[in-house]
Every structure is written in C-alpha cells, then in structure tokens.
Backbone bond lengths (Angstrom), bond angles and torsions (degrees), N, CA, C in turn:
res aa  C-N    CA-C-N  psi(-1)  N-CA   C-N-CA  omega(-1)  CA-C   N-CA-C  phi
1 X - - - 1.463 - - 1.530 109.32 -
2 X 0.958 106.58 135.47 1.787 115.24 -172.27 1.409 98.14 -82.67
3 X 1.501 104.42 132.55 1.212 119.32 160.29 1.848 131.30 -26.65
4 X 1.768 137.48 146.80 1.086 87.32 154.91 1.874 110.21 -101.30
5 X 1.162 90.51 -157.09 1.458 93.25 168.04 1.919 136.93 -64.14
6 X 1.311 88.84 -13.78 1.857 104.02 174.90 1.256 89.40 -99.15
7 X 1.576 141.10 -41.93 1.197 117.35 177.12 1.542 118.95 -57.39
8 X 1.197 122.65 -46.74 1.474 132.38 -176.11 1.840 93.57 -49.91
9 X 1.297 116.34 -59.79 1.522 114.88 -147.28 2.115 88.69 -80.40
10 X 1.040 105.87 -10.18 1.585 87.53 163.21 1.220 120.63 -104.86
11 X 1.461 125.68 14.66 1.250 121.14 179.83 1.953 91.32 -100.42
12 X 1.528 111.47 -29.10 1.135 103.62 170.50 1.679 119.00 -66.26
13 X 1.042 118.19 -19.52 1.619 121.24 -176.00 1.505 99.91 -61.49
14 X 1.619 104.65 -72.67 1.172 121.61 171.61 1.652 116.16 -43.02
15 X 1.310 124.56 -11.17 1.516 106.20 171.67 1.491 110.01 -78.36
16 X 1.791 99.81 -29.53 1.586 103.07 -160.13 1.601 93.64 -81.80
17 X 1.282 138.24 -22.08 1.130 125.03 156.49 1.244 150.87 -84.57
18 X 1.198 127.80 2.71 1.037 155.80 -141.71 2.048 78.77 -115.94
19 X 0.983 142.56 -76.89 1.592 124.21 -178.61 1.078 124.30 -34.03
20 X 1.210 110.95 -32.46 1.859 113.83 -177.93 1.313 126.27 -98.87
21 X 1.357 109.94 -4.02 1.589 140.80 178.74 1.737 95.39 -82.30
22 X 1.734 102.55 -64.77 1.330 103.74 -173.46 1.406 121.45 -53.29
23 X 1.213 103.17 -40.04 1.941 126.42 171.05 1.457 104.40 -33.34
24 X 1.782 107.37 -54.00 1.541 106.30 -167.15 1.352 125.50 -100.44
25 X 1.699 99.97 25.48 1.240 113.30 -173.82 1.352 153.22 101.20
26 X 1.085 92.68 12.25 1.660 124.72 -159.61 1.480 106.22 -116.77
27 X 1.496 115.39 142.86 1.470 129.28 -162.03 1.424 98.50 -131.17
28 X 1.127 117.75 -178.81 1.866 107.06 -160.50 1.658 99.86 -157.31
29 X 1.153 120.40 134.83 1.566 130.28 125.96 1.379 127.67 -104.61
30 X 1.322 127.52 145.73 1.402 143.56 -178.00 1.748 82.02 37.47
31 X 1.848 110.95 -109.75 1.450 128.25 -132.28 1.378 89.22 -100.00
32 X 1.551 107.42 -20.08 1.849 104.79 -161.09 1.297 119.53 -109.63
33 X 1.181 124.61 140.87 1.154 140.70 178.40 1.974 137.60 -106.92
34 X 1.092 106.79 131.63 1.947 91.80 -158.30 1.568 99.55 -124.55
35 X 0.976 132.62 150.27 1.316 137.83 132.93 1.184 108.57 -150.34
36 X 1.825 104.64 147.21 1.251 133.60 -172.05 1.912 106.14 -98.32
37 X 1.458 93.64 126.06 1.250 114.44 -178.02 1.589 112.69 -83.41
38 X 1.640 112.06 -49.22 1.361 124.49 -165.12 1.855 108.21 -140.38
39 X 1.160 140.20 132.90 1.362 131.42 172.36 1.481 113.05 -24.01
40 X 1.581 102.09 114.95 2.187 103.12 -175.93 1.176 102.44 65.77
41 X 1.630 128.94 8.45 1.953 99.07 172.10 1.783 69.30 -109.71
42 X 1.645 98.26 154.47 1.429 118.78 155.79 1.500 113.17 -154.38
43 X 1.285 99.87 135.53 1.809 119.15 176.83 1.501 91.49 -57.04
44 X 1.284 122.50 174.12 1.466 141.73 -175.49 1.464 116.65 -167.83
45 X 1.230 128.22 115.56 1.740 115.51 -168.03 1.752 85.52 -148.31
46 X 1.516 117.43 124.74 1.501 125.58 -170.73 1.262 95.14 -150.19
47 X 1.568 109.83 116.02 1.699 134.50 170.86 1.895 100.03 -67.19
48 X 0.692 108.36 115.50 1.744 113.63 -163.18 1.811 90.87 -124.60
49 X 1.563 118.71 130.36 1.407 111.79 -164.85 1.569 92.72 -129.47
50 X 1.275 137.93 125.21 1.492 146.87 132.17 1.118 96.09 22.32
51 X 1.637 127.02 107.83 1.343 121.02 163.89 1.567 126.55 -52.13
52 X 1.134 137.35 175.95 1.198 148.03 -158.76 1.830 80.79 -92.20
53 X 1.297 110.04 144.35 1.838 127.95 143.38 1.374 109.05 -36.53
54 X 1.208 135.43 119.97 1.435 127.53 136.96 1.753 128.59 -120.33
55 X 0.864 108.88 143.89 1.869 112.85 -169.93 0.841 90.99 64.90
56 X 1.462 111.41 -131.42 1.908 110.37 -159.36 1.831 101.90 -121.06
57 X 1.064 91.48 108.08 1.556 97.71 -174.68 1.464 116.16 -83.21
58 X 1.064 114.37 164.84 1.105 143.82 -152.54 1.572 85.02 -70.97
59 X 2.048 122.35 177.62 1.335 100.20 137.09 1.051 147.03 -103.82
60 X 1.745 96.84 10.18 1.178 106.35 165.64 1.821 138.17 -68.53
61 X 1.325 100.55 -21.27 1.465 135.90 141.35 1.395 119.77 -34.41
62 X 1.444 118.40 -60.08 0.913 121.73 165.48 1.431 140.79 -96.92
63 X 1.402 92.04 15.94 1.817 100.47 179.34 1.721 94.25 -110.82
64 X 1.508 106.32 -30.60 1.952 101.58 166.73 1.160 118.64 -94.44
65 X 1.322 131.99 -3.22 2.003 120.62 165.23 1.760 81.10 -59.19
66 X 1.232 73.66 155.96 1.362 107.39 179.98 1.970 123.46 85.97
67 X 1.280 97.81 8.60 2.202 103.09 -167.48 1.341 87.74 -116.74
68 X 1.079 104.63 170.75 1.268 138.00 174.84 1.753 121.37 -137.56
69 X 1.528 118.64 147.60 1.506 123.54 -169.92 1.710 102.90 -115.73
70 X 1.262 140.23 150.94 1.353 120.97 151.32 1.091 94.45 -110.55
71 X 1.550 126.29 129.88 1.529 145.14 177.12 1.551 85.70 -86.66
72 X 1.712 108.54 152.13 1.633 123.71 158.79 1.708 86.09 -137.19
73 X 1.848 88.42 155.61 1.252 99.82 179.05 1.868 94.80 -169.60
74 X 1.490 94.42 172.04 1.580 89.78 -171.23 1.928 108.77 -154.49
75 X 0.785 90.90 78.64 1.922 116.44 -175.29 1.337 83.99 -53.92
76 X 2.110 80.64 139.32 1.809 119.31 -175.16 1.467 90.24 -123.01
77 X 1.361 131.35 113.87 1.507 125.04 179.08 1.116 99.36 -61.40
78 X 1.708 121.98 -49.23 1.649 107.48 -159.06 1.701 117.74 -72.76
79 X 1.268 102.08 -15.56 1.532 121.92 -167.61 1.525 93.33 -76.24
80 X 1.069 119.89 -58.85 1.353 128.02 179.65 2.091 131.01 -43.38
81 X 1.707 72.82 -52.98 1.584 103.18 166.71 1.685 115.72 -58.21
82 X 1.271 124.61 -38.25 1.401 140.04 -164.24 1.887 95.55 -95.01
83 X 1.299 123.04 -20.24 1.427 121.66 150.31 1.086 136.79 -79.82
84 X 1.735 110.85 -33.96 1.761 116.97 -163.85 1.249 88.80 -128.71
85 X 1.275 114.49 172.53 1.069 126.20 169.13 1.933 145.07 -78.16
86 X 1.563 94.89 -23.52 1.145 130.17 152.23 1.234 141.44 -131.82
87 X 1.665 113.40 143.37 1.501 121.59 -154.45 1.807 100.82 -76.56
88 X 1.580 134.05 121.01 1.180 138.73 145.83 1.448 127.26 -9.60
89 X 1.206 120.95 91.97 1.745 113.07 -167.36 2.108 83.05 -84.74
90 X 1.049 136.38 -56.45 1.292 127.32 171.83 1.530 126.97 -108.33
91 X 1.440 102.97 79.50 1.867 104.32 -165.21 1.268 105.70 -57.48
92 X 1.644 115.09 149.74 1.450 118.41 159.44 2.152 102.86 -106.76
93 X 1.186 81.16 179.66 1.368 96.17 176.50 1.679 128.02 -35.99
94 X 1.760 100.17 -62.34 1.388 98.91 163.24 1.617 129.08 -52.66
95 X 1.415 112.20 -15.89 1.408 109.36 179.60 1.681 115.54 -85.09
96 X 1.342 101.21 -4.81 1.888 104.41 -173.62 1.416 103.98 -80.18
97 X 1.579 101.50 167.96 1.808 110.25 178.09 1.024 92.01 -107.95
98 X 1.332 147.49 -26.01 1.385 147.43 -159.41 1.963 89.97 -109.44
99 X 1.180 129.54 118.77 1.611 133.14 146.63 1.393 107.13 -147.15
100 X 1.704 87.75 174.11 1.654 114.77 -161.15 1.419 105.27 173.63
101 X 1.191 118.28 154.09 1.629 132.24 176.81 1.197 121.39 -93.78
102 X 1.015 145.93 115.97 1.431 148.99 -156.55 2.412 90.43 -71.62
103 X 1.606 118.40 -34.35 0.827 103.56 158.53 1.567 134.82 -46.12
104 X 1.429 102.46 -45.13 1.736 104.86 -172.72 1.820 101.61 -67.92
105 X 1.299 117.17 -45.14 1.609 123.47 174.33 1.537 107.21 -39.94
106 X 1.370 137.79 -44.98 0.785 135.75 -165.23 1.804 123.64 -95.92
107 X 1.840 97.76 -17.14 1.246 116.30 150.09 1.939 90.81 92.12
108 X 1.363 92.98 52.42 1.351 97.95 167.44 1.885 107.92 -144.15
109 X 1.108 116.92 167.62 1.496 112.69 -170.87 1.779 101.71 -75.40
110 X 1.665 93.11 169.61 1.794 94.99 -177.02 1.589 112.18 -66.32
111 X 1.240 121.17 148.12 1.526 123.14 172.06 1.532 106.40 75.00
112 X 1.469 108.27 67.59 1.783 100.03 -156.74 1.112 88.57 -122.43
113 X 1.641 147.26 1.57 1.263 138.10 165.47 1.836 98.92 -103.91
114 X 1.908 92.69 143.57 1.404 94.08 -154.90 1.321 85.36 -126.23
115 X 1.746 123.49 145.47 1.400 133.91 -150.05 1.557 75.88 -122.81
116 X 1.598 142.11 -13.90 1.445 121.17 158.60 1.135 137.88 -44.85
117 X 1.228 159.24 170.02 1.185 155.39 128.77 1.466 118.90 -75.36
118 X 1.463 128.56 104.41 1.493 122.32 -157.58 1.472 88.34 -63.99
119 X 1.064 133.83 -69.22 1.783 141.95 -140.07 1.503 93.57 -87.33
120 X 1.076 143.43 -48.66 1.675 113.71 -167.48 1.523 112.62 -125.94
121 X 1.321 102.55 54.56 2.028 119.99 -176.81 1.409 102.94 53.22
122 X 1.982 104.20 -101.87 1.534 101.59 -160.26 0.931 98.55 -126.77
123 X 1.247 117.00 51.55 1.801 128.85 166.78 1.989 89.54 -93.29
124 X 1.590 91.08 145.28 1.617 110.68 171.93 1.548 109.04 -40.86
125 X 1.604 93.03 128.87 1.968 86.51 172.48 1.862 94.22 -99.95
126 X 1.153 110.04 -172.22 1.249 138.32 -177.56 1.496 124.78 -73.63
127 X 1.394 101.50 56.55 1.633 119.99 -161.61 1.308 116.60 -50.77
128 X 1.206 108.77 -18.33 1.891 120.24 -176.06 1.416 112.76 -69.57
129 X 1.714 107.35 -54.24 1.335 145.90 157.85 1.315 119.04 -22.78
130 X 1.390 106.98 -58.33 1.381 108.08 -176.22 1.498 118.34 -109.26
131 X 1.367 115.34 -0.97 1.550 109.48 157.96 1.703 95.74 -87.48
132 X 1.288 132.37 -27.51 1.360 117.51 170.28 1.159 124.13 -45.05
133 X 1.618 111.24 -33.20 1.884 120.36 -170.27 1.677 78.32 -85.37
134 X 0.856 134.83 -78.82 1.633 133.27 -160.94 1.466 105.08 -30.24
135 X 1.239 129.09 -43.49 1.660 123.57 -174.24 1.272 97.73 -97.95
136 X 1.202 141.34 11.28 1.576 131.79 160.54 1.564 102.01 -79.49
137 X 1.362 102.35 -69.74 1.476 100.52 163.69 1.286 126.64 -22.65
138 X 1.474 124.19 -89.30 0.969 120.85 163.58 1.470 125.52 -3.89
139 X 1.510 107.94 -87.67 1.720 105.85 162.37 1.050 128.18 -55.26
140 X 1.274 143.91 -23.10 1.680 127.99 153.41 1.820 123.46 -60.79
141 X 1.516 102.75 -37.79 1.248 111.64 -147.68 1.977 87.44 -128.20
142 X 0.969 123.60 -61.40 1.796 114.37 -160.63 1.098 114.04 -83.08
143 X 1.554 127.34 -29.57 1.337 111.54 151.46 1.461 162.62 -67.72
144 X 1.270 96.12 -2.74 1.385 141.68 -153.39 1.604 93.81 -112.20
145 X 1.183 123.97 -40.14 1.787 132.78 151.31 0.942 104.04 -47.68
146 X 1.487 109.09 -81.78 1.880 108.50 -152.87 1.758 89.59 -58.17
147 X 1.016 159.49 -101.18 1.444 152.56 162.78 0.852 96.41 47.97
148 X 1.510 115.88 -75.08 1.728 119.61 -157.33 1.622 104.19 -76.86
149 X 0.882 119.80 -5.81 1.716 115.33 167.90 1.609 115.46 -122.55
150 X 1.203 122.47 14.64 1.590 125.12 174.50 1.318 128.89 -59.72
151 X 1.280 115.04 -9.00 1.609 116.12 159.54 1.233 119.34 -166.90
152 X 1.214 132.06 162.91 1.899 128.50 -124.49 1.809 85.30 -89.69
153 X 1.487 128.20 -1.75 1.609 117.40 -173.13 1.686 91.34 -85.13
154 X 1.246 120.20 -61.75 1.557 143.52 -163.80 2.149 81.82 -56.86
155 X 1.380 129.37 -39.80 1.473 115.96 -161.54 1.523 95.02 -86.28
156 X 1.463 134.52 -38.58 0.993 125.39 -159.36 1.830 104.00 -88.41
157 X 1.269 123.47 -36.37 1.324 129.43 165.01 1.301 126.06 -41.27
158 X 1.614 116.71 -46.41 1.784 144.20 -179.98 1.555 84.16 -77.20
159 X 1.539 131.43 -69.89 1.484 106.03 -155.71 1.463 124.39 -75.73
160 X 1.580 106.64 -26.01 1.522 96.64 -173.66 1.809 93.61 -136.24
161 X 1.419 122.42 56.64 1.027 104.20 165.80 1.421 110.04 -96.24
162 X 1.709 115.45 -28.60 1.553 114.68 -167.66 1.522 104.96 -139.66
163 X 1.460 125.92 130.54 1.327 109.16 -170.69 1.459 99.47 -80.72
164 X 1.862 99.65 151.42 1.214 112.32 172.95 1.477 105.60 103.99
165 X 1.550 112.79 -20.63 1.544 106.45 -172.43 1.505 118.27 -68.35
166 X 1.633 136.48 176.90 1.173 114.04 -174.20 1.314 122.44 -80.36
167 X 0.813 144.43 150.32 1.394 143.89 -167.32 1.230 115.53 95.16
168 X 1.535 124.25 -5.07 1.747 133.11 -157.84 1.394 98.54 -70.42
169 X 1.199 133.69 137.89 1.905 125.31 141.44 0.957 93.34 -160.57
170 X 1.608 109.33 177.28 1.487 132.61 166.42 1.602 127.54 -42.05
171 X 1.382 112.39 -29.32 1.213 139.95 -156.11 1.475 90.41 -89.23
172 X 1.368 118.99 -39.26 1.321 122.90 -137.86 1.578 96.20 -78.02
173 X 1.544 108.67 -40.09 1.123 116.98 164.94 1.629 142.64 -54.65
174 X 1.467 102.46 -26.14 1.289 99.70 169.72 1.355 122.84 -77.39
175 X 2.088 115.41 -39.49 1.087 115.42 152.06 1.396 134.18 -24.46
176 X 1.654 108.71 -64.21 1.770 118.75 171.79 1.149 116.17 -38.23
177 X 2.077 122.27 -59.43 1.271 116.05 160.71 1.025 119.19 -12.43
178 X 1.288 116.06 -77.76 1.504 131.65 -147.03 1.874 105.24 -54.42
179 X 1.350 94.99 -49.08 1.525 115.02 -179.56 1.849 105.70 -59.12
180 X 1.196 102.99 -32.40 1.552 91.29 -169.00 1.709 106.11 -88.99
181 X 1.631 102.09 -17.88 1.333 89.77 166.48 1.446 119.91 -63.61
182 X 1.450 112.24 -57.48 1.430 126.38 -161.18 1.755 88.11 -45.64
183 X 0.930 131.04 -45.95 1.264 148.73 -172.80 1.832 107.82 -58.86
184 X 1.057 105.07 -26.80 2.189 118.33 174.59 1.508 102.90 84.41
185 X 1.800 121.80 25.81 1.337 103.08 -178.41 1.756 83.39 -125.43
186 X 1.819 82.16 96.20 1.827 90.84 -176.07 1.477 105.65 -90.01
187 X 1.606 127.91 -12.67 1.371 117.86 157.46 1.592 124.19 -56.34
188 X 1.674 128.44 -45.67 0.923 126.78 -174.47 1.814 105.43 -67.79
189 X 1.501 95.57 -24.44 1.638 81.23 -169.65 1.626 98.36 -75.50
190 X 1.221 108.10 -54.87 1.776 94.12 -169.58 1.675 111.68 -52.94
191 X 1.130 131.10 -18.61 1.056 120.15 166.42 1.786 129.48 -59.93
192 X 1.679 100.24 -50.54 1.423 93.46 152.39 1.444 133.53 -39.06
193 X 1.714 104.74 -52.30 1.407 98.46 -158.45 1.879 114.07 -78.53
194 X 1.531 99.24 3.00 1.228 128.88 -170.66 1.815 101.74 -70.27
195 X 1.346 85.94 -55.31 1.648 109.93 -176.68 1.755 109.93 -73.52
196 X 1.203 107.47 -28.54 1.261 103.36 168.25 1.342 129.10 -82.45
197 X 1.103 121.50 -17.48 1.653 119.16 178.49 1.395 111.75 -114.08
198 X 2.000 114.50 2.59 1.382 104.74 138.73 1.523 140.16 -70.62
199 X 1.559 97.47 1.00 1.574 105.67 -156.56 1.454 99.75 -102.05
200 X 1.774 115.14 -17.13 1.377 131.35 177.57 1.645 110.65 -56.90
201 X 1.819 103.57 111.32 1.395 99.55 -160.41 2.440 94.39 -77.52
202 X 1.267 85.45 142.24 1.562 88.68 -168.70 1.464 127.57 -74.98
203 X 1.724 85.72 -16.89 1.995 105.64 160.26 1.867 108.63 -67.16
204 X 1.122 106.26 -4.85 1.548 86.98 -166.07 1.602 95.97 -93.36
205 X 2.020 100.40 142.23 1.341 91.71 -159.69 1.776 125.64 -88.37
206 X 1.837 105.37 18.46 1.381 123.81 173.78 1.457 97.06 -116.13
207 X 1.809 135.32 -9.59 1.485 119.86 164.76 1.398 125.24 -32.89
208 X 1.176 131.66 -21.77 1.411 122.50 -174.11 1.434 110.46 -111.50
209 X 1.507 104.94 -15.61 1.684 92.59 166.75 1.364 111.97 -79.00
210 X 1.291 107.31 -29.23 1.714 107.03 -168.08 1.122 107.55 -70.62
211 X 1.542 127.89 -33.02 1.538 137.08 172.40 1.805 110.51 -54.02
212 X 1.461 108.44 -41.87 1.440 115.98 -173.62 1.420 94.34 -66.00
213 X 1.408 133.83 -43.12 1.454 128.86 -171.39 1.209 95.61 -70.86
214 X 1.457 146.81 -49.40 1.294 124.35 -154.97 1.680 104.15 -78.73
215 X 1.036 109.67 -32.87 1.760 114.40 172.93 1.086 105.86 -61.97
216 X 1.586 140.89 -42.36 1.545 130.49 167.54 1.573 105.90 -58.43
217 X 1.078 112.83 -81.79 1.565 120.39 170.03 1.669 105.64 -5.83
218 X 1.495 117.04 -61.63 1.154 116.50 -172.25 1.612 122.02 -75.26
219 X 1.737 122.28 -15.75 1.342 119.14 166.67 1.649 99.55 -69.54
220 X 1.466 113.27 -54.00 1.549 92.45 -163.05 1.537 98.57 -69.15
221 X 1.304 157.83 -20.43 0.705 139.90 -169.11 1.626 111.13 -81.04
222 X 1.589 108.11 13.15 1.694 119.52 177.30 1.439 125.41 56.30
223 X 1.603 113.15 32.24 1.268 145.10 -150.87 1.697 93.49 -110.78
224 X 1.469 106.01 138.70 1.604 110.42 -173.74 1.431 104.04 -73.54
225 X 1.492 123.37 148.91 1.582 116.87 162.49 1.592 117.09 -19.04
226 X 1.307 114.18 140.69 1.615 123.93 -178.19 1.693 100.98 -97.33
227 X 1.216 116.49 177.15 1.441 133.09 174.64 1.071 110.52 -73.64
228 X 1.482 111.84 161.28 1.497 121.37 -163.75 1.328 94.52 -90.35
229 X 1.724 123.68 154.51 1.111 156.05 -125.04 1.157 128.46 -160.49
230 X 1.748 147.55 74.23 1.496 102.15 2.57 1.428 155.74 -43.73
231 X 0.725 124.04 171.40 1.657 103.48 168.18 1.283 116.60 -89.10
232 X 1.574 116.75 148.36 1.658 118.90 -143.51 1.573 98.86 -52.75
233 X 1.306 138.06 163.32 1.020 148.25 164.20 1.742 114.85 68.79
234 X 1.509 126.73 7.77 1.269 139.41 158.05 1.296 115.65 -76.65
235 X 1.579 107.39 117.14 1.537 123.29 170.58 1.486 122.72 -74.48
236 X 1.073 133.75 137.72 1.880 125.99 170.99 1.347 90.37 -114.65
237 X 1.412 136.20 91.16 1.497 140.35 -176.39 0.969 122.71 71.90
238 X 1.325 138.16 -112.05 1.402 132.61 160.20 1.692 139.22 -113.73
239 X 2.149 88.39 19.26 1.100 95.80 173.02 1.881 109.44 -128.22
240 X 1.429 96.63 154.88 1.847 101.45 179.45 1.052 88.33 -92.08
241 X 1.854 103.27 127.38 1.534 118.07 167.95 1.506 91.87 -80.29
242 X 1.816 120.94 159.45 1.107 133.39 136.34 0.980 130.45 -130.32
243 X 1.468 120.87 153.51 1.723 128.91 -156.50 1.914 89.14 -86.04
C-alpha cells in the first residue's frame, strides 16, 4: 500500500531527527525510540500521527489527518512485569507508568505539529523547520522530563515524596509499591498499598473491584494481608460493607 503524503513527510521529520536522538543514545523501531537510563528504567519518545479517515469521519478526523503528537514516557520493568505477563525487551509508550506529550509540556494541545502546508494545500512544507521546532522542544521541555524520572530514586522521590507534587496520584502509589517491593522493602510497600485503598472513595461504583485488584496484586506481590475495606465505620448507601 502506498504511502500517503503525511506519511512520507513524517518519515522525513523523523530522518532529520533520528541523528540527534541516536547521538543521545537512543535506538529506534518504526516511530519509537528508547534509551535506558538505569537497569528496567527506559526513556520512550514515539512520533504518533492522526490516524488515517476511515468510513465517514468525523470532522474532526478530518481537520486532524494530517498532525502529528510526540508521546514521552518512561518504562518500570518491574511495574510492568507485576501487570503483564512479560517483561518489554523494546517498550513503547503505552507500556510506561510514567507518560505525557511533549505537546502538553510545551503548553499546546495534543497533535500540535502539523505535516500540512497551511498556504499552498499539499505542496511540501518545510520539513527542516519543523523537526527543528520538535528538537527545540525536546531540549527545553522533553528532556528535562525524562531527567526527572531517570532512575527509580529521582521516580519514587517526585511521586510520593510531597502530596500534591507533579506527578502525585493514587495510582502513583501502587506503582511505588510495586517498586519498593522489587526493591525487598515489603513493609513500606504494604503500607502504600494500605494507604491506597483507604483513599478508594466507597461510592464509586468500580471502588470495590479496584480494591479486589489491589489485594490480588498484593498476594502475588508476597505482601502481608492489607486493611480492612471500607474503613471501619464507612457506609456505601445504607449498607456496611465488610472485608
């Protein structure tokens, strides 16, 4: 199947970047790109383009064919491992615990580099140009990310050292678990995951499945029984659940 023409002009982006990527260490399939900072941590940076139209699209479909996104992300083998079944020999984006768009970093919407040519339709745009804006970015804004998550001290410090900080959530915590097990400090982890499925509001109407996963999660993860669930004296309507 023949290329179309936004495919061609992003494979050209990607040529002009792809030297300076390799420079800093980074190895490639198709769109994505990896390098490993620390044993199981790996950077992740994937040019992800507006799918193609199919049937009758939307127009929003057709006002984004033609953009492109750079996804960042930053793969936890063990985190990963404790979800799937097998460890990532080349993670992409969807496989990281840590993502973000190098668009939102820069404080523009997703898919914000445009493989159109505004002024003369589908005449060649200025391919140099705009992988130039893509690696500015990058160096102001995407490297300066992956940085802040390059090895599991710098990930666990940023997510749960202070509430509210960026990167903070609920989630963030079960991840950490996971990390502090792989790590043999299975007290700190059950304590997280302790704290996390007290925080599970008990009105929510998937709270108790998600609680059952983190309590599975936590036998194989060889983690002592967790706390009871609700927390004592919490109603879910007009009945007291008990664990």
């Amino acid at each position: 199947m023949a290329k179309s023409i936004f495919a061609e002009r992003m494979d050209e982006v990607q040529s002009l970047l792809w030297p300076k990527l390799k420079a800093a260490g980074f190895c490639k399939r198709g769109r994505t790109f990896n390098r490993s900072e620390e044993d199981g941590i790996v950077q992740v940076i994937n040019l992800q383009m507006w799918p193609s139209p199919i049937g009758q699209p939307s127009a929003l479909d057709n006002a984004m064919y033609g953009t492109f996104a750079v996804n960042l992300g930053v793969y936890i083998s063990e985190v990963y491992a404790a979800k799937y079944p097998k460890i990532r020999a080349f993670p992409i984006d969807a496989d990281c615990a840590i993502r973000t768009r190098l668009d939102r970093l820069i404080g523009e919407s997703d898919f914000a580099w445009s493989l159109k040519d505004k002024f003369a339709g589908l005449m060649k745009p200025k391919v140099d140009a705009l992988a130039a804006s893509v690696w500015e970015a990058m160096e102001r804004e995407g490297f300066p990310f992956l940085e802040r998550y390059s090895t599991r001290a710098k990930i666990i410090d940023d997510w749960i050292g202070e509430p509210g900080c960026p990167g903070y959530s609920g989630i963030a915590r079960v991840d950490v678990a996971i990390m502090k097990t792989a790590a043999g400090d299975m007290a700190a982890a059950a304590q997280l995951l302790d704290e996390h499925i007290g925080k599970v509001d008990p009105a929510r109407p998937n709270g108790r499945f998600h609680v059952a996963y983190v309590r599975e999660l936590a036998e194989r993860l060889g983690l002592r029984k967790l706390a009871a669930w609700p927390p004592e004296g919490c109603l879910v309507g007009r009945v007291a659940h008990a664990e």
